[in-house]
Structures are given as structure tokens and as C-alpha cells.
N, C-alpha and C positions, 0 to 999 in steps of 0.2 A: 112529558118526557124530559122537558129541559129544568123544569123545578124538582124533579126527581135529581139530575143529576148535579145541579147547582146544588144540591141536600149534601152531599155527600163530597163536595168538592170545600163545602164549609170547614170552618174549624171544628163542630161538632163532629160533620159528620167525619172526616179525616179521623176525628177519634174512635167513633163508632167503628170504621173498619178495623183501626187497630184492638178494638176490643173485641170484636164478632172472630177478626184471624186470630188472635189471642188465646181465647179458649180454646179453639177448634187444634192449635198448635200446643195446645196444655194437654187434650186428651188424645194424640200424637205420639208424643210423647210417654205419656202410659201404656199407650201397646208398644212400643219400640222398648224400653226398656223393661218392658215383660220379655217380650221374643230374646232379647240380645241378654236376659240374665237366663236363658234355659243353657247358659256356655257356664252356670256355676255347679250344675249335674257334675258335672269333670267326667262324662264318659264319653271322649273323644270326640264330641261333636254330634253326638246320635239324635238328641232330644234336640240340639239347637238346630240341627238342620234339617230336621221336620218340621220346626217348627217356622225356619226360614222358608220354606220347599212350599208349605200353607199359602205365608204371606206372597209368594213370587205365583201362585197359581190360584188364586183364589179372585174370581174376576170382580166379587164385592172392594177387594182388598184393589184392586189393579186399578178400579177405579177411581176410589179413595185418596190413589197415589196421585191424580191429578186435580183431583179438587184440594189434596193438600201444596203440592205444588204452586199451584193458584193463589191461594192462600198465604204462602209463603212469601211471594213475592210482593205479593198484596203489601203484607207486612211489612216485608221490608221498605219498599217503597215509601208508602204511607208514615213508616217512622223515619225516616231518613228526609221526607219533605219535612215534617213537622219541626225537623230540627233546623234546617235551612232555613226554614219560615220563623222559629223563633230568635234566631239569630240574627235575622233582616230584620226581623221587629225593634228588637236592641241592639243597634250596632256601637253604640257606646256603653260601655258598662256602670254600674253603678259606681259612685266614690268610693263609699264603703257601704257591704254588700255581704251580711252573715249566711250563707246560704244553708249551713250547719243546723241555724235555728228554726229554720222552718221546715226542713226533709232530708233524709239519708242523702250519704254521698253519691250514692247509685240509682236515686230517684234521680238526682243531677244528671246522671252519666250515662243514662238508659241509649244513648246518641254512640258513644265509646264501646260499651258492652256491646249492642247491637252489631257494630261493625269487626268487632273482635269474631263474634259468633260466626259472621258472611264470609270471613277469611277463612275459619276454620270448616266451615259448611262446606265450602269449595273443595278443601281437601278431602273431607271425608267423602262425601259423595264420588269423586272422582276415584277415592280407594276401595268403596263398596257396590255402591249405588252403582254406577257408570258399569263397572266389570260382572255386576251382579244381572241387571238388565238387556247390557247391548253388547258389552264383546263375550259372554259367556264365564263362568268358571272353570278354569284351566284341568280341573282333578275333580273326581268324585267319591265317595264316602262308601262302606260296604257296601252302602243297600244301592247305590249306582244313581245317588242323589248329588244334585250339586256341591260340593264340600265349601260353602263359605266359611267355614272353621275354619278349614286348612288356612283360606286367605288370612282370617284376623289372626292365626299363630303366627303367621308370616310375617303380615304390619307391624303387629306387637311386641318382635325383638328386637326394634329399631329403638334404641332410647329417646331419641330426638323426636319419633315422632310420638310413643309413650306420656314426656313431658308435654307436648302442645296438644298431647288431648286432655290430661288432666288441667294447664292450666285453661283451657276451653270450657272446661266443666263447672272451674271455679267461675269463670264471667258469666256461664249459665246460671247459677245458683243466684247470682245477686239479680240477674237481668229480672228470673225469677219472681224473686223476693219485691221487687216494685211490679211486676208485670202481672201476677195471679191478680191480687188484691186490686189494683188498675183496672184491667179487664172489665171485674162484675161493676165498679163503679164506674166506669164509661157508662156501661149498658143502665146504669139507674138502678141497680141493685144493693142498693145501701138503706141500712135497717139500721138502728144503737142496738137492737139483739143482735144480730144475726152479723153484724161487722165484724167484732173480734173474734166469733167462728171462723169467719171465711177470711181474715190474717191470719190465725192462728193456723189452718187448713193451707193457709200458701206459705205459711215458714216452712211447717215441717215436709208438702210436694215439693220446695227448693231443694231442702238438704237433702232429702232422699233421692226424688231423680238425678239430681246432679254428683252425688258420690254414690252411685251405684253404677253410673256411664262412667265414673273417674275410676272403680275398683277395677272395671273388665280389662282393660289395659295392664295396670299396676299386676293385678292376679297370673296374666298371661308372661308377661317380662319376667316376673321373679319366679315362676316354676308352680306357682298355687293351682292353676288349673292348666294341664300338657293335655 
């Protein structure tokens, strides 16, 4: 038990978890922005909050919600030591030190990104999530279902909070764009075939998941979907 857990307190393993929550928070991510773009139907919230109504009563799903929880913190955690720990490693910086030449700015700054997201995570959860699970939905929709549309029309004429979800989005995309491709190479999933598939496959899940969570906002504010 103790060399199991000495595995995992390693610097590999410390990666391995962030690659194991990684994925597990990449396909996450694909049902939630499935569920949350059934609000581009524009018929008042009918479809989205069936389809919300699924996810909040479906005990596969209820479960899911705490293994993803787990998970998440997992992540968090484990990327926020990693950063600590490489910072104790080098506490003095190099003289001169091209970081340019060896990896994107946002492979640097996965430390930045990350803590952007935790801020914004906060907020959202406590605008959905927290009202959606424990103190209830204040309204309900014809069919006498909980109307979490009503809530995100409500959020969403707030301009201020509009812009901190798009630029949320945007620090999703990059965190992204180093994190996909990360992932399967922590876990050893590196091939010269099968490599620039699975970049090419974490560019374009960047762009998409993260401007499709940036449009439901932007759509709701300017009048595109009432």
C-alpha cells in the first residue's frame, strides 16, 4: 500500500493523475456543452430543460457528478502542487532563458490558466450548480419542470458577468490546447502516426468547446436566443 502510494505522490505519478482527471474532465465537458447548447433550439427553454431535468434525475448521471467532482479537485490540486514544486525546483531563474523556443506561451502558463478557470469555476457553480442542486429553482417552465433557462436568461443580462464568462472561455481554449494533447502523452499514448491526429483532434475540441460555452452567453445578452 505504501509503494502504491509513494507511485503516485511521485513526479510521474503526480502527472498521471493529472492526465487520468484530464481526460475524464475533456469528456465532461462534451456532455455539458451538448446539454447547455439544446438553449440554441430558441423555443423558450423546452428542449434545454428536458434536457437539464435528464441530467438532474438521472442517478447514472448524479453519480457521475461526484466522481467528476473528485476528479476535479484531484486536478486541481495535483496542478497547482506541480507548479509549486517546479518553482521550489528553480528558485532562481535562468540568465537568459528563451522559453518561446521550446513550447507555446500557454504550455508555460497552464499554472495562470488553471487558476483563472478555479475563479471562474466558483462563480459559476455557485450561479447554477449550487441553485440548481441545493436551494432549488425559484420558477418552473410549462410543463411544471424546473426552469433553469429562466435562470441563465437572468445571469445573462448582466454584461459584466457576460464578459467573465467569455473571457473564461478564452483561458479554457488555450488551457485546452496544451491540456488535450498533455493528457494522452502523460498516459504514454504517443505514436509519429497517431500524434498529429490527436493534436490536430485537441486544436479543433479547444476551439469548439470553448466558443460554443463563449456564444451561449453573447447569444442570450444580444437578443439571438429569448
Amino acid at each position: 500500500m505504501a509503494s502504491f502510494g509513494n507511485a503516485f505522490s511521485s513526479s510521474i505519478g503526480k502527472k498521471l493523475i493529472m492526465g487520468i482527471t484530464g481526460l475524464f474532465l475533456i469528456l465532461f465537458l462534451i456532455v455539458h456543452v451538448f446539454i447547455n447548447s439544446l438553449i440554441f433550439f430558441n423555443d423558450g427553454g423546452q428542449t434545454f430543460n428536458q434536457g437539464a431535468e435528464f441530467m438532474a434525475h438521472n442517478w447514472i448521471i448524479r453519480a457521475g457528478e461526484i466522481v467528476l467532482f473528485v476528479g476535479l479537485l484531484a486536478h486541481i490540486y495535483q496542478g497547482l502542487r506541480l507548479v509549486f514544486e517546479n518553482r521550489a525546483a528553480r528558485p532562481v531563474k535562468y540568465a537568459a532563458y528563451d522559453g518561446s523556443a521550446n513550447s507555446k506561451w500557454y504550455s508555460r502558463s497552464m499554472g495562470l490558466l488553471g487558476t483563472l478557470l478555479l475563479i471562474f469555476l466558483i462563480v459559476h457553480l455557485s450561479d447554477f450548480w449550487v441553485v440548481s442542486r441545493f436551494t432549488g429553482i425559484p420558477t418552473e417552465d410549462a410543463l411544471g419542470r424546473e426552469n433553469l433557462y429562466a435562470v441563465m436568461m437572468d445571469k445573462f443580462q448582466n454584461l459584466g458577468i457576460v464578459i467573465l464568462y467569455v473571457l473564461a472561455m478564452v483561458s479554457l481554449a488555450y488551457h485546452l490546447l496544451h491540456g488535450f494533447a498533455s493528457a494522452f502523452q502523460t498516459l504514454g499514448w504517443n505514436h509519429k502516426k497517431y500524434s498529429p491526429i490527436i493534436r490536430a483532434l485537441g486544436f479543433w475540441y479547444s476551439i469548439i468547446i470553448s466558443l460554443l460555452f463563449a456564444l451561449m452567453p453573447v447569444a442570450i445578452y444580444t437578443g439571438i436566443i429569448k
